[in-house]
Backbone as CSV, one residue per row, in Angstrom:
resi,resn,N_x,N_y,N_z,CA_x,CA_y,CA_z,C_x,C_y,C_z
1,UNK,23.270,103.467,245.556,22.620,102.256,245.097,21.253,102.559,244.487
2,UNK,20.430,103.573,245.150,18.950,103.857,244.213,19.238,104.477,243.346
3,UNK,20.689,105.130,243.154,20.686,105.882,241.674,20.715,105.003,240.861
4,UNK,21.482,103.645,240.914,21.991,102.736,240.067,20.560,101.890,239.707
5,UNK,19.815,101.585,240.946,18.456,101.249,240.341,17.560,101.660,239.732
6,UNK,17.773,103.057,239.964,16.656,103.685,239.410,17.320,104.038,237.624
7,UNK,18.644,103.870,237.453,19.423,103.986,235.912,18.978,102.451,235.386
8,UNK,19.079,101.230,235.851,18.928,100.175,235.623,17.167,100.171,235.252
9,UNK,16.181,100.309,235.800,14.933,100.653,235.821,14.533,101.828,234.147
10,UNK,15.277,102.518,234.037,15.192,103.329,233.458,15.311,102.839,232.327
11,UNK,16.912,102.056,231.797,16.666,101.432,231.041,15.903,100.480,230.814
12,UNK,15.823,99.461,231.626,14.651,98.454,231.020,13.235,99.317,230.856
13,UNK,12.812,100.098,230.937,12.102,100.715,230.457,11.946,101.389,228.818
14,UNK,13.112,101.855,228.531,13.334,102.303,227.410,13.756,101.137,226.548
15,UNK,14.081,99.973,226.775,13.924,98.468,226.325,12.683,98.019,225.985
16,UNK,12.069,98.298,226.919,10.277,97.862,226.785,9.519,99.058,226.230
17,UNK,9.776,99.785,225.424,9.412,100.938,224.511,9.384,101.147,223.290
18,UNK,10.451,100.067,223.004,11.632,99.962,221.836,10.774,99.649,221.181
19,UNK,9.893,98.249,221.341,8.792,97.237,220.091,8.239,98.404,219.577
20,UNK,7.477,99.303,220.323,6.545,99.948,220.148,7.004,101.511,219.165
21,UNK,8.073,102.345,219.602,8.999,102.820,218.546,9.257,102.396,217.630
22,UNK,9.702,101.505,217.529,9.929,100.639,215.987,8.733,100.891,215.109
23,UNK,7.794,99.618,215.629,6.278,99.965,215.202,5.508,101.259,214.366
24,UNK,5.894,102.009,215.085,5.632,103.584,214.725,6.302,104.148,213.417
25,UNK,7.828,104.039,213.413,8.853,104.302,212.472,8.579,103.314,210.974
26,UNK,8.158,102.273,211.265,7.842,101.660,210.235,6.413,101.549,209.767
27,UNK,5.540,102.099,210.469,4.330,102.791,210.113,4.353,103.827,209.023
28,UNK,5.609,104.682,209.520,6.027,106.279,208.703,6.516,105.651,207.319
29,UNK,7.144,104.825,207.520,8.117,104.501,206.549,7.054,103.405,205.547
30,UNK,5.906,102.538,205.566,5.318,101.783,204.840,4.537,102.951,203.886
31,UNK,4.182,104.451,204.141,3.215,104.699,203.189,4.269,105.290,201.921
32,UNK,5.223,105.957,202.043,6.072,106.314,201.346,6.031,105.092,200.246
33,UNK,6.649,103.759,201.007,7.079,102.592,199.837,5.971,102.090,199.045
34,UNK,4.368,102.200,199.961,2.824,101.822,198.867,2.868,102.669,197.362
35,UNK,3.612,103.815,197.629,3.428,104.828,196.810,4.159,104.673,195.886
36,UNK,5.101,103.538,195.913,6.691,103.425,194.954,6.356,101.910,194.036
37,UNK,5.552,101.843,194.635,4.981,99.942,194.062,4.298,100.527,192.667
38,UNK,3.907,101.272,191.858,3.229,101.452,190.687,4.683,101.881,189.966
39,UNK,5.581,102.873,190.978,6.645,103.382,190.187,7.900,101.828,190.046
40,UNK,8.168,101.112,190.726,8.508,99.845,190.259,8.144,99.091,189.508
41,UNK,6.521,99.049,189.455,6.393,98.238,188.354,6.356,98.748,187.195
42,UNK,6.160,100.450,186.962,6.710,100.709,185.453,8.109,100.425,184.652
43,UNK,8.863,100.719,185.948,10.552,100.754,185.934,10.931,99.478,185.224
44,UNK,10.260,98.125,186.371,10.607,96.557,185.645,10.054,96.275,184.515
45,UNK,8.977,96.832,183.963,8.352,96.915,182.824,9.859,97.233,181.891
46,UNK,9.969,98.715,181.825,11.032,99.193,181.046,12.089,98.473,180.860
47,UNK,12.679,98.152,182.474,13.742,97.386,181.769,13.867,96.417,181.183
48,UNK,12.915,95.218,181.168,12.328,94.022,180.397,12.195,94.337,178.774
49,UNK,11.967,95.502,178.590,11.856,96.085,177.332,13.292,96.388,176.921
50,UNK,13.756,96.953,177.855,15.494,97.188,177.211,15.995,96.266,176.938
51,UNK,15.866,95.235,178.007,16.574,93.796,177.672,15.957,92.987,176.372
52,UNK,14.952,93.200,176.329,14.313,92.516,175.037,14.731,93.257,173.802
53,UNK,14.842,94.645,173.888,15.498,95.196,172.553,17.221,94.794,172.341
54,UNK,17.616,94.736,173.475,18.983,94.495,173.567,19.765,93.100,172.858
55,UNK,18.608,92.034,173.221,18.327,90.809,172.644,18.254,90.711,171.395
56,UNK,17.710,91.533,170.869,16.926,91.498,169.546,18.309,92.267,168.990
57,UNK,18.961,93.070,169.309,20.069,94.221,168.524,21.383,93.160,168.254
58,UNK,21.683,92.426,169.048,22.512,91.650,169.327,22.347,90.137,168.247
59,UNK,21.381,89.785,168.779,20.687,88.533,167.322,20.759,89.306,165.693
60,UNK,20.512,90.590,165.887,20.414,90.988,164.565,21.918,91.204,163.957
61,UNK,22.645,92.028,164.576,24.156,92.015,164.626,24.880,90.849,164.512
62,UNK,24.904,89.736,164.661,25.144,88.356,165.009,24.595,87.904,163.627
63,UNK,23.247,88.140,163.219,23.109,87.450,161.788,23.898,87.771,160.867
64,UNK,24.047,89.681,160.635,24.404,90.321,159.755,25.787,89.974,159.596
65,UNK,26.369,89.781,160.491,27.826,88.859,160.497,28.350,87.941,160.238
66,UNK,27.674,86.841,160.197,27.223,85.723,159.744,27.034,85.518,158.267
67,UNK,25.938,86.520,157.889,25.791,86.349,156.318,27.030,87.082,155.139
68,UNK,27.680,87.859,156.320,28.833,88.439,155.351,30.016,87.720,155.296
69,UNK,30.113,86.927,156.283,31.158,85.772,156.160,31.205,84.889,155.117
């Protein structure tokens, strides 16, 4: 029976550890992603640009088709 309490004990211990592990792991893990926020916003930049050329290739294609009809 004290083995079983003292396994029961044990875990709620490592339960009540957990917040604080977490905490830590996502400490590690926030400076990595600060560092990715300049590289995202070039990225969404770019692709806003692709899509806007893409726009534009498509309208132009679409006229040229149009006027040969």
């Amino acid at each position: 029976m004290d083995k079983y309490l003292h396994d029961v004990n044990a875990f709620l211990a490592a339960i009540y550890e957990l917040p604080d592990k977490l905490a830590g792991v996502l400490a590690v893990m926030q400076a990595p992603i600060r560092g990715l926020t300049n590289t995202l916003i070039v990225t969404n930049v770019l692709l806003g640009c692709l899509v806007v050329t893409s726009l534009a290739n498509v309208y132009m294609l679409w006229r040229q088709a149009k006027k040969n009809k």
